[in-house]
Biopython code that builds the backbone (N, CA, C, O; Angstrom):
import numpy as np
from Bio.PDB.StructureBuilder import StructureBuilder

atoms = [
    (1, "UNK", "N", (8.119, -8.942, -14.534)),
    (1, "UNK", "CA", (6.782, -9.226, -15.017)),
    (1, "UNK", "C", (6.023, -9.970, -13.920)),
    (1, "UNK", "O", (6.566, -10.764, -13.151)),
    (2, "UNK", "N", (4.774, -9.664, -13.906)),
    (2, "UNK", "CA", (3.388, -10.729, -12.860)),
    (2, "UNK", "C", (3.313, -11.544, -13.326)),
    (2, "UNK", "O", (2.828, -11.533, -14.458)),
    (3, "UNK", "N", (3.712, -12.647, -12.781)),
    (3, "UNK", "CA", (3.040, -14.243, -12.972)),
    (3, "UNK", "C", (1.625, -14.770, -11.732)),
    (3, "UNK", "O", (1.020, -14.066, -10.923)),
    (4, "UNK", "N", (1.515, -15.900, -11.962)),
    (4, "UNK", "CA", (0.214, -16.379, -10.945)),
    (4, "UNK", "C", (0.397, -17.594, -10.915)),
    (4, "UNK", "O", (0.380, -18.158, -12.009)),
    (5, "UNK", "N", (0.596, -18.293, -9.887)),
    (5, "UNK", "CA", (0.444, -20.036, -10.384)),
    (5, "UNK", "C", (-1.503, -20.357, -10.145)),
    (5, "UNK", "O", (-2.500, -20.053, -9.490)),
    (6, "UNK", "N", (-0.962, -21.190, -11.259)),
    (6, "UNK", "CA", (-2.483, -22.094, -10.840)),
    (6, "UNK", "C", (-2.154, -23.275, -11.260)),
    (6, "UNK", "O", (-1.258, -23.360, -12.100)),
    (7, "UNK", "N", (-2.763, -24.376, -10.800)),
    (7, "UNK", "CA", (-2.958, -25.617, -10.639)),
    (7, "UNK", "C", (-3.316, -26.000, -11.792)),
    (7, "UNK", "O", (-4.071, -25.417, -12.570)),
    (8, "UNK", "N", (-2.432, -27.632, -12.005)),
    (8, "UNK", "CA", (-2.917, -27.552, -13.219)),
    (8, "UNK", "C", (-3.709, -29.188, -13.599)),
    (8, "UNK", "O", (-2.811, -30.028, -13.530)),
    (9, "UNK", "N", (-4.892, -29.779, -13.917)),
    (9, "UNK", "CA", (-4.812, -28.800, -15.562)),
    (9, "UNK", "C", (-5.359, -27.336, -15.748)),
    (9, "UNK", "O", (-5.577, -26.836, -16.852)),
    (10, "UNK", "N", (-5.511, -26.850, -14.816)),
    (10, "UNK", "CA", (-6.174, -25.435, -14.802)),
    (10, "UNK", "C", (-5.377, -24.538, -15.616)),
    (10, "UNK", "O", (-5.855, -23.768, -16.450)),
    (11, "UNK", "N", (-4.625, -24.615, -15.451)),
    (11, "UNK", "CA", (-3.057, -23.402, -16.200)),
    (11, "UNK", "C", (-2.726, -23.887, -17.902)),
    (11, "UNK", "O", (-2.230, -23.254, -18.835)),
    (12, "UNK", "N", (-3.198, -25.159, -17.808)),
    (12, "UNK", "CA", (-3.051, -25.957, -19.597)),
    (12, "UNK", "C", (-4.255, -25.119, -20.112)),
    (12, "UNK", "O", (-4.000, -24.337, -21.028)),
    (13, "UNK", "N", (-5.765, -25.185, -19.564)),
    (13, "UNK", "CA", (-6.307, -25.051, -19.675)),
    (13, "UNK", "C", (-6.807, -23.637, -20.425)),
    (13, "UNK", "O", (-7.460, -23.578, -21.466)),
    (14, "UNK", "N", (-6.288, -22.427, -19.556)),
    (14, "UNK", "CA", (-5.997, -21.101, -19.694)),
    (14, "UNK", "C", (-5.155, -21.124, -20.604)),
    (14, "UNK", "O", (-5.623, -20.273, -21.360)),
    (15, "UNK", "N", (-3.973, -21.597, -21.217)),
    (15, "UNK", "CA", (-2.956, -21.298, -22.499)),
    (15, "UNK", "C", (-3.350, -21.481, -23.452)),
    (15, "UNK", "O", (-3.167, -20.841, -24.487)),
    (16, "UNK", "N", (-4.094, -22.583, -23.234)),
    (16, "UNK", "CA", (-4.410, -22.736, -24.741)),
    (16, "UNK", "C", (-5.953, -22.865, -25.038)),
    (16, "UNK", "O", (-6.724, -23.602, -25.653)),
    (17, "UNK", "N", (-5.969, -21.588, -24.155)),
    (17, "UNK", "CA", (-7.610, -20.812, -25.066)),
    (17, "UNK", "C", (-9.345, -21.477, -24.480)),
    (17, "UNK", "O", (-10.419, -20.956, -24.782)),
    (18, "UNK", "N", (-9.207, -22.415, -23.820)),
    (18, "UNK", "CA", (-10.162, -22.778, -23.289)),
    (18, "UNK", "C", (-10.908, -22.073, -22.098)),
    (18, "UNK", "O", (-12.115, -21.930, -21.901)),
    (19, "UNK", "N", (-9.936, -21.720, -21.444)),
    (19, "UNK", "CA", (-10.585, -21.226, -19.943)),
    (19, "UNK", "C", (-10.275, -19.521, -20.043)),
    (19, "UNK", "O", (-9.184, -19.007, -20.288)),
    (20, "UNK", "N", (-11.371, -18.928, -19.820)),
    (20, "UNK", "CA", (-11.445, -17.688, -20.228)),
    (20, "UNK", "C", (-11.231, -16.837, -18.748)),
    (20, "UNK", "O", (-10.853, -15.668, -18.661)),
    (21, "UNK", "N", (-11.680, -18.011, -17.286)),
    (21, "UNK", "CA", (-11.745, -16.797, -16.485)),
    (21, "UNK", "C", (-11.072, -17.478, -15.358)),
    (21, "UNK", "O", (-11.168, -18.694, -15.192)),
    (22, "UNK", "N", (-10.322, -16.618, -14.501)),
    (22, "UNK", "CA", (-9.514, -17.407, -13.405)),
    (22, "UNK", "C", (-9.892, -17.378, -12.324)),
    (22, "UNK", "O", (-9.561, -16.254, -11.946)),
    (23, "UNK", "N", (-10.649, -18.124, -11.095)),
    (23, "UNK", "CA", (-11.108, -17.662, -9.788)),
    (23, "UNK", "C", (-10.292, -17.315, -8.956)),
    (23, "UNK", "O", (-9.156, -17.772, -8.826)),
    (24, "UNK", "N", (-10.934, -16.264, -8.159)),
    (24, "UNK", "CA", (-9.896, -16.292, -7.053)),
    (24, "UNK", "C", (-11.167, -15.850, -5.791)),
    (24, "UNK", "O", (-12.354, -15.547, -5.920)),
    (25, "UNK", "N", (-10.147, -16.001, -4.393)),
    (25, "UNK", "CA", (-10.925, -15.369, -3.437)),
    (25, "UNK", "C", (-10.506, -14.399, -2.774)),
    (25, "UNK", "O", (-10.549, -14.171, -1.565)),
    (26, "UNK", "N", (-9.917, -13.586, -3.989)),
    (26, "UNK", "CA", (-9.953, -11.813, -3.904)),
    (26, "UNK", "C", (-9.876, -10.932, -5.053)),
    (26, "UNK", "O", (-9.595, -11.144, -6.233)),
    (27, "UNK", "N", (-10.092, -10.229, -4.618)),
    (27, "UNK", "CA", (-10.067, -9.068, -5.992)),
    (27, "UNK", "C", (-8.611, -8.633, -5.950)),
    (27, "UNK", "O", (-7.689, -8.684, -5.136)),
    (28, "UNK", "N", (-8.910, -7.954, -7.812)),
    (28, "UNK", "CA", (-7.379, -6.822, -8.186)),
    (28, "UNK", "C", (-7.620, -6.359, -9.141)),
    (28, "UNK", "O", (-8.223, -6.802, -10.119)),
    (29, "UNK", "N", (-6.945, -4.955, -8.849)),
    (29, "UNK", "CA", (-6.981, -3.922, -9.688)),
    (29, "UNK", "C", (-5.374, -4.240, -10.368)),
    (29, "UNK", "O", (-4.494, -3.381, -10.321)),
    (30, "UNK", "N", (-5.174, -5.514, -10.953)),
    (30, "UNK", "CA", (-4.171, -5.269, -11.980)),
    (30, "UNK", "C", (-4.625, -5.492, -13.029)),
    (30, "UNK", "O", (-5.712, -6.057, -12.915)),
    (31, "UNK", "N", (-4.231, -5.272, -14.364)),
    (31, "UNK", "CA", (-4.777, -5.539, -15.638)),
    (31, "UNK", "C", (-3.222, -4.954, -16.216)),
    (31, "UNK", "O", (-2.587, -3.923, -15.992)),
    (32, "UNK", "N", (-2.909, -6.482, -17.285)),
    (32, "UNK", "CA", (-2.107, -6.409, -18.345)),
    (32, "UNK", "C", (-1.656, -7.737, -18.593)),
    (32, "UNK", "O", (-2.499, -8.631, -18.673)),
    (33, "UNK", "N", (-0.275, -8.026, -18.744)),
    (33, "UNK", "CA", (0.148, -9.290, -19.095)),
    (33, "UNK", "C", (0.451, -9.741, -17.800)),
    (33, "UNK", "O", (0.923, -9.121, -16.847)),
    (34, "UNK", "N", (0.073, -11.034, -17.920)),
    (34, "UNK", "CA", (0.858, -11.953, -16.326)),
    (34, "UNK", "C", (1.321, -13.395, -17.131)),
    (34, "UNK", "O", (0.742, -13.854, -18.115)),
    (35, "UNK", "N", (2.043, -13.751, -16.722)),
    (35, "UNK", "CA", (2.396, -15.456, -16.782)),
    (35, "UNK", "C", (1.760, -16.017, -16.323)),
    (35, "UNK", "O", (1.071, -15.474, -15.460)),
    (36, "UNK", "N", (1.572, -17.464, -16.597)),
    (36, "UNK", "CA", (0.799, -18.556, -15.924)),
    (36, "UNK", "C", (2.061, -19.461, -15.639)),
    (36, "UNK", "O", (2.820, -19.968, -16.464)),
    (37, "UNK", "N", (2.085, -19.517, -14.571)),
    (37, "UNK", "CA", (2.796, -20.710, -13.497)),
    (37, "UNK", "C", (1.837, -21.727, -13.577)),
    (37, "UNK", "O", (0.653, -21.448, -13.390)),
    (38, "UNK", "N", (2.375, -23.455, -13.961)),
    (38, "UNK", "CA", (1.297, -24.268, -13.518)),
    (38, "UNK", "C", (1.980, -24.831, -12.121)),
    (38, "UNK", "O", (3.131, -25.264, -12.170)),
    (39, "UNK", "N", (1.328, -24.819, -11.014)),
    (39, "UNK", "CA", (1.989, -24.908, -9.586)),
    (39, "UNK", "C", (2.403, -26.501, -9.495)),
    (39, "UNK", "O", (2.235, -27.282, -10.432)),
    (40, "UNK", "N", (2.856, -26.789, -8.478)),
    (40, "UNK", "CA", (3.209, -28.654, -8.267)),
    (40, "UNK", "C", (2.106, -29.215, -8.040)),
    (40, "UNK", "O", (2.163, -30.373, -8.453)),
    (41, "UNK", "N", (0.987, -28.941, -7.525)),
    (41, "UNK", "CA", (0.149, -29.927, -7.329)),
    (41, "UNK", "C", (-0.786, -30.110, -8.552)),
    (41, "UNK", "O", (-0.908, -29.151, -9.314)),
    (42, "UNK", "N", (-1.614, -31.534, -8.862)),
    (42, "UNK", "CA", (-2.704, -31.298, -10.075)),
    (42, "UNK", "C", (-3.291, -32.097, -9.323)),
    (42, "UNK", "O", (-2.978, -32.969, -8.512)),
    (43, "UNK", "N", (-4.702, -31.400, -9.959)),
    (43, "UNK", "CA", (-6.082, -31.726, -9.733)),
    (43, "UNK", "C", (-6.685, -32.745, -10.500)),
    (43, "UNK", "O", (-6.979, -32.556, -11.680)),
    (44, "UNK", "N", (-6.883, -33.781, -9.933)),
    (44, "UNK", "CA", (-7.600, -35.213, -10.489)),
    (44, "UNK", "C", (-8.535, -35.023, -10.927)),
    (44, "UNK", "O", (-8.887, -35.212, -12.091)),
    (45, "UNK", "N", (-9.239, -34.515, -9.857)),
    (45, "UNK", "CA", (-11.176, -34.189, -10.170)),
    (45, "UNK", "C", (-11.302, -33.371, -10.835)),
    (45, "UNK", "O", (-12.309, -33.633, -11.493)),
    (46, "UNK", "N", (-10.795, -32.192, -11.221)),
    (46, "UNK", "CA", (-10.756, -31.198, -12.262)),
    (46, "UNK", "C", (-10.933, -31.997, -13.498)),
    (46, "UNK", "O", (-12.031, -32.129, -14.039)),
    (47, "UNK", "N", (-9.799, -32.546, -13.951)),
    (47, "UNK", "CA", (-9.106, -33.220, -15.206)),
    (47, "UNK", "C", (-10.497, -34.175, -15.571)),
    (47, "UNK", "O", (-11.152, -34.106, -16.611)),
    (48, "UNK", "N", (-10.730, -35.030, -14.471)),
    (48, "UNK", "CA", (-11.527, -35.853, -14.592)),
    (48, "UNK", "C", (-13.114, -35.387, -15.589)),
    (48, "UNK", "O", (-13.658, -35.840, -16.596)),
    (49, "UNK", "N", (-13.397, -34.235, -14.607)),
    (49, "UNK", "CA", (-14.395, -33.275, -14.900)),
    (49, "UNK", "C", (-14.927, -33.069, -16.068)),
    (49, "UNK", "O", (-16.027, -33.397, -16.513)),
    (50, "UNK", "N", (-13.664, -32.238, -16.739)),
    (50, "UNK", "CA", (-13.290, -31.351, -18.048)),
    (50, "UNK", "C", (-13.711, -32.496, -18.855)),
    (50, "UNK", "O", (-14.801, -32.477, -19.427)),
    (51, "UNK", "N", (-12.790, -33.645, -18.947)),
    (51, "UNK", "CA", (-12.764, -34.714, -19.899)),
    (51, "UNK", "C", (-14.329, -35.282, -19.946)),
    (51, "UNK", "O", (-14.666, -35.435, -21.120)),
    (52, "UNK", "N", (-15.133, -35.553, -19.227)),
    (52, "UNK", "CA", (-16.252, -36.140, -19.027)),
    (52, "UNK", "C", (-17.500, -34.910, -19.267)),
    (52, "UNK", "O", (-18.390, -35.002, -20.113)),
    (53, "UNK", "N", (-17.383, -34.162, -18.643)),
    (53, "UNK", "CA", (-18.223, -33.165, -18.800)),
    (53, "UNK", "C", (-18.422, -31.776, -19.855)),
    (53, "UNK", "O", (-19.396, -31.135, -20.250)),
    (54, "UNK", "N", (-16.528, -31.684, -20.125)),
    (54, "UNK", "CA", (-17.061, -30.168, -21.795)),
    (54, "UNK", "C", (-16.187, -30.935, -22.649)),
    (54, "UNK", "O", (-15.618, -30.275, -23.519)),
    (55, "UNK", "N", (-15.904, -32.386, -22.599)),
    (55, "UNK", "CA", (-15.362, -32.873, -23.792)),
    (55, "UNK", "C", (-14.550, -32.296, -24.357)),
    (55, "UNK", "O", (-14.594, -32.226, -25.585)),
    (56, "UNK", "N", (-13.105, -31.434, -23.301)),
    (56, "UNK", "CA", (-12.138, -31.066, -24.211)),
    (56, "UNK", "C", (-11.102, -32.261, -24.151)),
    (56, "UNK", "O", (-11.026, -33.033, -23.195)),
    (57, "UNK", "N", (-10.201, -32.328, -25.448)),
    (57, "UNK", "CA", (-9.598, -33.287, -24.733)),
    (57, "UNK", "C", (-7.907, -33.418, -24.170)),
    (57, "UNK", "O", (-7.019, -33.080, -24.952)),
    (58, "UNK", "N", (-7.657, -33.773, -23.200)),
    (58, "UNK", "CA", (-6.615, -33.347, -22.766)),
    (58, "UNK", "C", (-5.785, -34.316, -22.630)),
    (58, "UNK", "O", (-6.170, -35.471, -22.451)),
    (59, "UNK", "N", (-4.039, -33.840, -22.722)),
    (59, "UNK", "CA", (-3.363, -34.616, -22.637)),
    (59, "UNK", "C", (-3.073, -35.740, -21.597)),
    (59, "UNK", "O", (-4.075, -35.742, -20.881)),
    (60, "UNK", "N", (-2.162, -36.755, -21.121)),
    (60, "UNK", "CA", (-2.172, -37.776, -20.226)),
    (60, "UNK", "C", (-2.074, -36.898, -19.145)),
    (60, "UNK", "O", (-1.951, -35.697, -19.385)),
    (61, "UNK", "N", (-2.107, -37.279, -18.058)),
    (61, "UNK", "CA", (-1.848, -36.658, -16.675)),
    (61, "UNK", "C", (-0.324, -36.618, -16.538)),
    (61, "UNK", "O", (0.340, -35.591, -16.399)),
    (62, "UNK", "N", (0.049, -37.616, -16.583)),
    (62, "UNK", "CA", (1.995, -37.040, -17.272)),
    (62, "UNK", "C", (2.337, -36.506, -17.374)),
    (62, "UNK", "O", (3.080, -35.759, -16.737)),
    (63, "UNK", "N", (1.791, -36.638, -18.713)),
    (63, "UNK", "CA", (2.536, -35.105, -19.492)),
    (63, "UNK", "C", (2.179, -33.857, -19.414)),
    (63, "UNK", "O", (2.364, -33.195, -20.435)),
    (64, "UNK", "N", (1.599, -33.189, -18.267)),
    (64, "UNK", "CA", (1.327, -31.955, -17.616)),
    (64, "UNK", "C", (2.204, -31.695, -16.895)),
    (64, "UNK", "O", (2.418, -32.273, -15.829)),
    (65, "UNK", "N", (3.037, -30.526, -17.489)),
    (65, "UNK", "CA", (4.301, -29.788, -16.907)),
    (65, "UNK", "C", (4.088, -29.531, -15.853)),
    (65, "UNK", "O", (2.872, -29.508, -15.663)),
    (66, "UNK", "N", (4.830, -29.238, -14.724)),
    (66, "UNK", "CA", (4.371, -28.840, -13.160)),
    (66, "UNK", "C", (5.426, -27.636, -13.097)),
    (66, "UNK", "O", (6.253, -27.371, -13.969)),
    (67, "UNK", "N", (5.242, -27.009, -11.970)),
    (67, "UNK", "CA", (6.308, -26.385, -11.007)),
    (67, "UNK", "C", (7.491, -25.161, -11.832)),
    (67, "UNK", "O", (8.643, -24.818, -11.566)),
    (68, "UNK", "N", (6.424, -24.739, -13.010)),
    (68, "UNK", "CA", (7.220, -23.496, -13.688)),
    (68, "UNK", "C", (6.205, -22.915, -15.012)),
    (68, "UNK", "O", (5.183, -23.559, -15.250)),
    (69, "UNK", "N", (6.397, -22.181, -15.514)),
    (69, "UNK", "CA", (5.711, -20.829, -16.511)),
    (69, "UNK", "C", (5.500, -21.979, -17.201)),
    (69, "UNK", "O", (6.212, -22.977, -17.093)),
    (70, "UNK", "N", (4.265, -21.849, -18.117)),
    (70, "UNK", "CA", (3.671, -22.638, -18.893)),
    (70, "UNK", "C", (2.911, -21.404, -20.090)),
    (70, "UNK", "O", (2.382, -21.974, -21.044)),
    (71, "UNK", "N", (2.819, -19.954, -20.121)),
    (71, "UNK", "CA", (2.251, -19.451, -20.321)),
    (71, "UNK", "C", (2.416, -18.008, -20.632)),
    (71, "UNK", "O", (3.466, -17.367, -20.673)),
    (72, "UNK", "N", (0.913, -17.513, -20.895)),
    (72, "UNK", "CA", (1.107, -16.139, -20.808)),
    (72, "UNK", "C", (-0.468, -16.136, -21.016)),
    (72, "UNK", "O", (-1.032, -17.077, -21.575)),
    (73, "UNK", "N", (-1.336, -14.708, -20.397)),
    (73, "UNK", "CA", (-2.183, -14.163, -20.736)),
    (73, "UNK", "C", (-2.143, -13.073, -20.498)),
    (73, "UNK", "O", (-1.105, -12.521, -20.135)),
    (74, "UNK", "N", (-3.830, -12.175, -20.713)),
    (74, "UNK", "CA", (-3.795, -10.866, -20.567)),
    (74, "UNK", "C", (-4.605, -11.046, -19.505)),
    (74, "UNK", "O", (-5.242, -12.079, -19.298)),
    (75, "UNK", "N", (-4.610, -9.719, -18.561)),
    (75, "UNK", "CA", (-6.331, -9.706, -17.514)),
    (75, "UNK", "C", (-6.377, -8.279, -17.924)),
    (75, "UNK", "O", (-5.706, -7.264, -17.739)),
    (76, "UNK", "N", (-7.599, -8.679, -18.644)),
    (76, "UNK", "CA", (-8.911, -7.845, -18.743)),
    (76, "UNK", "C", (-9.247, -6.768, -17.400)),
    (76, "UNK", "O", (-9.256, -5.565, -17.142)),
    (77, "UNK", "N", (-9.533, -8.224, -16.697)),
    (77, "UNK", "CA", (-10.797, -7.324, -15.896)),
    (77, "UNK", "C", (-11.305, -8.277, -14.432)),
    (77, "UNK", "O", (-11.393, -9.505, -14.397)),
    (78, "UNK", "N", (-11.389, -8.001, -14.102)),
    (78, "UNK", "CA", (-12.108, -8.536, -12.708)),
    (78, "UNK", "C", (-13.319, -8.354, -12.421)),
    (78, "UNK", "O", (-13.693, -7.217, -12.707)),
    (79, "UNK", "N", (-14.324, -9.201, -11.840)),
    (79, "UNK", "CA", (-15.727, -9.330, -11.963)),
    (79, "UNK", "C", (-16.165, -10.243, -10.934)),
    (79, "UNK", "O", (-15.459, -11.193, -10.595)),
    (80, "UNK", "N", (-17.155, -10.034, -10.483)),
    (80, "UNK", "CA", (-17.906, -10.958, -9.643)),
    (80, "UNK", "C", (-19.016, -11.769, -10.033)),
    (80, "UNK", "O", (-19.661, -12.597, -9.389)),
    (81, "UNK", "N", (-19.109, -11.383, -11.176)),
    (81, "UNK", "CA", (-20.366, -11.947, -12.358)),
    (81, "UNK", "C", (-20.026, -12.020, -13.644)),
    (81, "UNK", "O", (-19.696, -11.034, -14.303)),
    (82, "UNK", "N", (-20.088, -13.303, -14.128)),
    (82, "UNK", "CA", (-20.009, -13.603, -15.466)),
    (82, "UNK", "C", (-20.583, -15.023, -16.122)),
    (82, "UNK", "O", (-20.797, -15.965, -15.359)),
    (83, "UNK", "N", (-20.763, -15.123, -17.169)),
    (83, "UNK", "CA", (-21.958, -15.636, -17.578)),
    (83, "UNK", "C", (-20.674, -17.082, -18.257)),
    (83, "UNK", "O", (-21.067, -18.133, -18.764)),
    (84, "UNK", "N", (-19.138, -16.685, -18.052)),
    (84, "UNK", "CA", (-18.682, -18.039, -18.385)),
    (84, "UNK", "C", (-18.653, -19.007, -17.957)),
    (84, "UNK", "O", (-18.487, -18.931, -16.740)),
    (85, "UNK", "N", (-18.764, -20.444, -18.478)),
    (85, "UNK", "CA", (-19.221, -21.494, -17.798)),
    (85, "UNK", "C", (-18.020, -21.630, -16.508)),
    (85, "UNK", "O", (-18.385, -22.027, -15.402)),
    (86, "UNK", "N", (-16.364, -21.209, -16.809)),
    (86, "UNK", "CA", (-15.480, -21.605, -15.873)),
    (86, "UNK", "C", (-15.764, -20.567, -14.744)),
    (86, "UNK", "O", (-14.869, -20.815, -13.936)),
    (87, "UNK", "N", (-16.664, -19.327, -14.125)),
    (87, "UNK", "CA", (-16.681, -18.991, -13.350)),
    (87, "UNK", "C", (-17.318, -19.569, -11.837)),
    (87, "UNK", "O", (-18.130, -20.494, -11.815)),
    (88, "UNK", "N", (-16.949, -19.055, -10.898)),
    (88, "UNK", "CA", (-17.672, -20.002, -10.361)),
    (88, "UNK", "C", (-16.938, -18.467, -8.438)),
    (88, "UNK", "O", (-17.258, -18.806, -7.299)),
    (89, "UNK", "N", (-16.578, -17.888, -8.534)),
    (89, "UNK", "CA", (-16.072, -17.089, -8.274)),
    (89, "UNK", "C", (-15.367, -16.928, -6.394)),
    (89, "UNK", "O", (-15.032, -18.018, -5.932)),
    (90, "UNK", "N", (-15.225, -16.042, -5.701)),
    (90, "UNK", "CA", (-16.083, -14.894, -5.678)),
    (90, "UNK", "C", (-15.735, -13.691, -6.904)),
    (90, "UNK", "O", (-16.330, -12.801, -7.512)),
    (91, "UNK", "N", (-14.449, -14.262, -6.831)),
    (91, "UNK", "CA", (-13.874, -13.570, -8.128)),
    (91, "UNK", "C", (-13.629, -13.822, -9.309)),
    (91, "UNK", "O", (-14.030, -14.980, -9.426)),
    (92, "UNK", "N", (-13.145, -13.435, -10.487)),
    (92, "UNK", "CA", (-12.835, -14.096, -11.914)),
    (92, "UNK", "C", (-12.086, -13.082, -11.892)),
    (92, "UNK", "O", (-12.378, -12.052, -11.284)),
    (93, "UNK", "N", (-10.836, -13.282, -12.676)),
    (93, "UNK", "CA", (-10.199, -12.856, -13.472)),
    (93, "UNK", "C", (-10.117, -12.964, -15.026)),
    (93, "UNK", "O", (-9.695, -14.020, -15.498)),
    (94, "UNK", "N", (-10.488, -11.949, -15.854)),
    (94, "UNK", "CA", (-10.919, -11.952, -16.779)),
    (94, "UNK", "C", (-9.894, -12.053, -17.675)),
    (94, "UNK", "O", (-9.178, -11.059, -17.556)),
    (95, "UNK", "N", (-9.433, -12.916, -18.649)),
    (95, "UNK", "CA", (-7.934, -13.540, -19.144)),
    (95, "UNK", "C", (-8.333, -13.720, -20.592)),
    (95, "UNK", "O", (-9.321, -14.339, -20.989)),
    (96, "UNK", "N", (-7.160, -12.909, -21.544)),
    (96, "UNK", "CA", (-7.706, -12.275, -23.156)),
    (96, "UNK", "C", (-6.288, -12.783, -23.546)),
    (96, "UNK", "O", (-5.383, -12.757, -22.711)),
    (97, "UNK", "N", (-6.124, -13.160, -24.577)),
    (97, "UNK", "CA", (-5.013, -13.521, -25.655)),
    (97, "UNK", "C", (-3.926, -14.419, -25.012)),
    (97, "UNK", "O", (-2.719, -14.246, -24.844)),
    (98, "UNK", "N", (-4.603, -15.241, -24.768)),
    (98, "UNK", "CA", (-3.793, -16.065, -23.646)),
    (98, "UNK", "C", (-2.611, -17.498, -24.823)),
    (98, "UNK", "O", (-2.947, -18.136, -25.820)),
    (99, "UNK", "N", (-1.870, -17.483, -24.398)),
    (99, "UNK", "CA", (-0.688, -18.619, -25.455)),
    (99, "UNK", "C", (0.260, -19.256, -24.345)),
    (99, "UNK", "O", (0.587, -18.943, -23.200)),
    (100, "UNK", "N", (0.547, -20.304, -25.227)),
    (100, "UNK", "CA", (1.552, -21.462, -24.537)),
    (100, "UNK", "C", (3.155, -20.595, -24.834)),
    (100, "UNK", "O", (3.422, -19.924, -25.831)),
    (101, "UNK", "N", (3.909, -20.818, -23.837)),
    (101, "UNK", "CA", (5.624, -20.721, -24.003)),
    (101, "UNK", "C", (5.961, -21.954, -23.265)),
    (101, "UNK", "O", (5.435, -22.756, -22.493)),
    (102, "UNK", "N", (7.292, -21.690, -23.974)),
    (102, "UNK", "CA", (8.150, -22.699, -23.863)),
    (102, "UNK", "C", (8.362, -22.914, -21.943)),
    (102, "UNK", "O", (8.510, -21.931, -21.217)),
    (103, "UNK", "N", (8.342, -23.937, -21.559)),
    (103, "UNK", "CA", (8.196, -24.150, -20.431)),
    (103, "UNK", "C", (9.456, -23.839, -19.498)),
    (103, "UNK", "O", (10.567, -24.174, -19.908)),
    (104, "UNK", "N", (9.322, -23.212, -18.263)),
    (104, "UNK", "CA", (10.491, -22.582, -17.550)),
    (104, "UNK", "C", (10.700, -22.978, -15.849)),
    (104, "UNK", "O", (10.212, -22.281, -14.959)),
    (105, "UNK", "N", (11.460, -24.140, -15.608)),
    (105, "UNK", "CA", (10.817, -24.467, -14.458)),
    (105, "UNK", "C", (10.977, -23.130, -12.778)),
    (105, "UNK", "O", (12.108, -22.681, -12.594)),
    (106, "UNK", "N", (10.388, -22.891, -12.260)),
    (106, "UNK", "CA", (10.521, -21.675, -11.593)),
    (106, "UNK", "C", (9.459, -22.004, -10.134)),
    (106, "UNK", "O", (8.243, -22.169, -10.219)),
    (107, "UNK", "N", (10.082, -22.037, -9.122)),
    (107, "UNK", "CA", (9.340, -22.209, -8.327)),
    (107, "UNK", "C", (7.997, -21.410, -8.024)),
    (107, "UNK", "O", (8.251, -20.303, -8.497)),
    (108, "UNK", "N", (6.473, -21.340, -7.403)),
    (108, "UNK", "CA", (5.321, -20.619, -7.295)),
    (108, "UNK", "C", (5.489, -19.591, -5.901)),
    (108, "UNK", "O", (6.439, -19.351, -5.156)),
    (109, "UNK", "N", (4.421, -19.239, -5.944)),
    (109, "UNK", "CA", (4.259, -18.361, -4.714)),
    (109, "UNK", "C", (2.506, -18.012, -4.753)),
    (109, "UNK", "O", (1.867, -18.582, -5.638)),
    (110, "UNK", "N", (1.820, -17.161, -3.876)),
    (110, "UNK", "CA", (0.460, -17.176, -3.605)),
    (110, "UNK", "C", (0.260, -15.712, -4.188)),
    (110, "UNK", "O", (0.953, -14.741, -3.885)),
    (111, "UNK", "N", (-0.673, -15.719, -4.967)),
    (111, "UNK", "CA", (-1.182, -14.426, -5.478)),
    (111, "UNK", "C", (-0.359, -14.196, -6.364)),
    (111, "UNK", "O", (0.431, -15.130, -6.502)),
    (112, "UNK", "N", (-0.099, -12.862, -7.422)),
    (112, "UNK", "CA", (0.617, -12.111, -7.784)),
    (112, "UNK", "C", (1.865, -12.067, -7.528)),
    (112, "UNK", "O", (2.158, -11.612, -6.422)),
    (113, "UNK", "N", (2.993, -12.513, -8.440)),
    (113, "UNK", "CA", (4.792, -12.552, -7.976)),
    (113, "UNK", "C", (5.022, -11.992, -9.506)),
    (113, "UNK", "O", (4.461, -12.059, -10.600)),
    (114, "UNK", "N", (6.295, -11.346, -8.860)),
    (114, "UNK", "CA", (7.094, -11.150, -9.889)),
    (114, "UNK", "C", (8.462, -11.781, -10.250)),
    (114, "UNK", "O", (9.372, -12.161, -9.514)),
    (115, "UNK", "N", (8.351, -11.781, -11.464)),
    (115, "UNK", "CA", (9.444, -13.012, -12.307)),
    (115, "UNK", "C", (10.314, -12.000, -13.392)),
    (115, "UNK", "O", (9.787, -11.136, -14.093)),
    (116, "UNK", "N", (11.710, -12.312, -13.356)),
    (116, "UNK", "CA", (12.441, -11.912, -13.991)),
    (116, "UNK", "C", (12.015, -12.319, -15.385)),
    (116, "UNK", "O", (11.213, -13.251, -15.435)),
    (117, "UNK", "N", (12.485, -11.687, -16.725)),
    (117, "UNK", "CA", (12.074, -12.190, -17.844)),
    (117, "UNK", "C", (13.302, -12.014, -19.044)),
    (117, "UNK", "O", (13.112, -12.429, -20.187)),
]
sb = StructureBuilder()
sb.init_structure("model")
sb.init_model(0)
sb.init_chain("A")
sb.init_seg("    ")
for serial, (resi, resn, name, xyz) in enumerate(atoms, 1):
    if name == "N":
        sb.init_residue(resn, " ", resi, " ")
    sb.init_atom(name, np.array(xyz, "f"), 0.0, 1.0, " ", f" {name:<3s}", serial, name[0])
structure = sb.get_structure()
């Protein structure tokens, strides 16, 4: 199966239904299920952001799993334009029925990897 890491809280973010679109700075013609990897590093200013600015509210900085599958979504679609507030692009990845799993620690990689399942 395709997984993706992203940074997290970015990858909390995407599981559980908030973040609809994923940037990147390239395109793909994949579409189906991928995993969400949340990678080792997290983003302060992100977290900071979210909490202050769309008032979701998120757990401690702690307790954000690192460095394995946190996830699952679908991609839609890829786009260079979209009207969701998380785009910001050149790309989006367009991410549909997205849910939390049980956490799997698994090292990342860049772009698109595949993961045993």
């Amino acid at each position: 199966m395709k997984a993706i890491s992203i940074r997290q809280p970015l990858a909390y973010l995407i599981v559980n239904g908030y973040k609809d679109v994923e940037n990147g700075s390239w395109p793909t013609s994949f579409r189906g299920k991928v995993l969400i990897h949340a990678g080792k590093k997290f983003e302060n200013e992100t977290y900071y952001n979210v909490l202050k600015n769309l008032k979701i509210k998120l757990p401690p900085i702690e307790d954000f799993e690192l460095g394995g599958i946190v996830g699952e979504a679908e991609i839609v679609d890829c786009v260079e334009k979209s009207k969701s507030k998380w785009f910001s692009g050149p790309y989006g990845f367009v991410m549909k029925n997205a849910k939390r799993k049980r956490f799997k620690p698994l090292k990342g990689q860049l772009g698109f990897f595949n993961v045993e399942v």
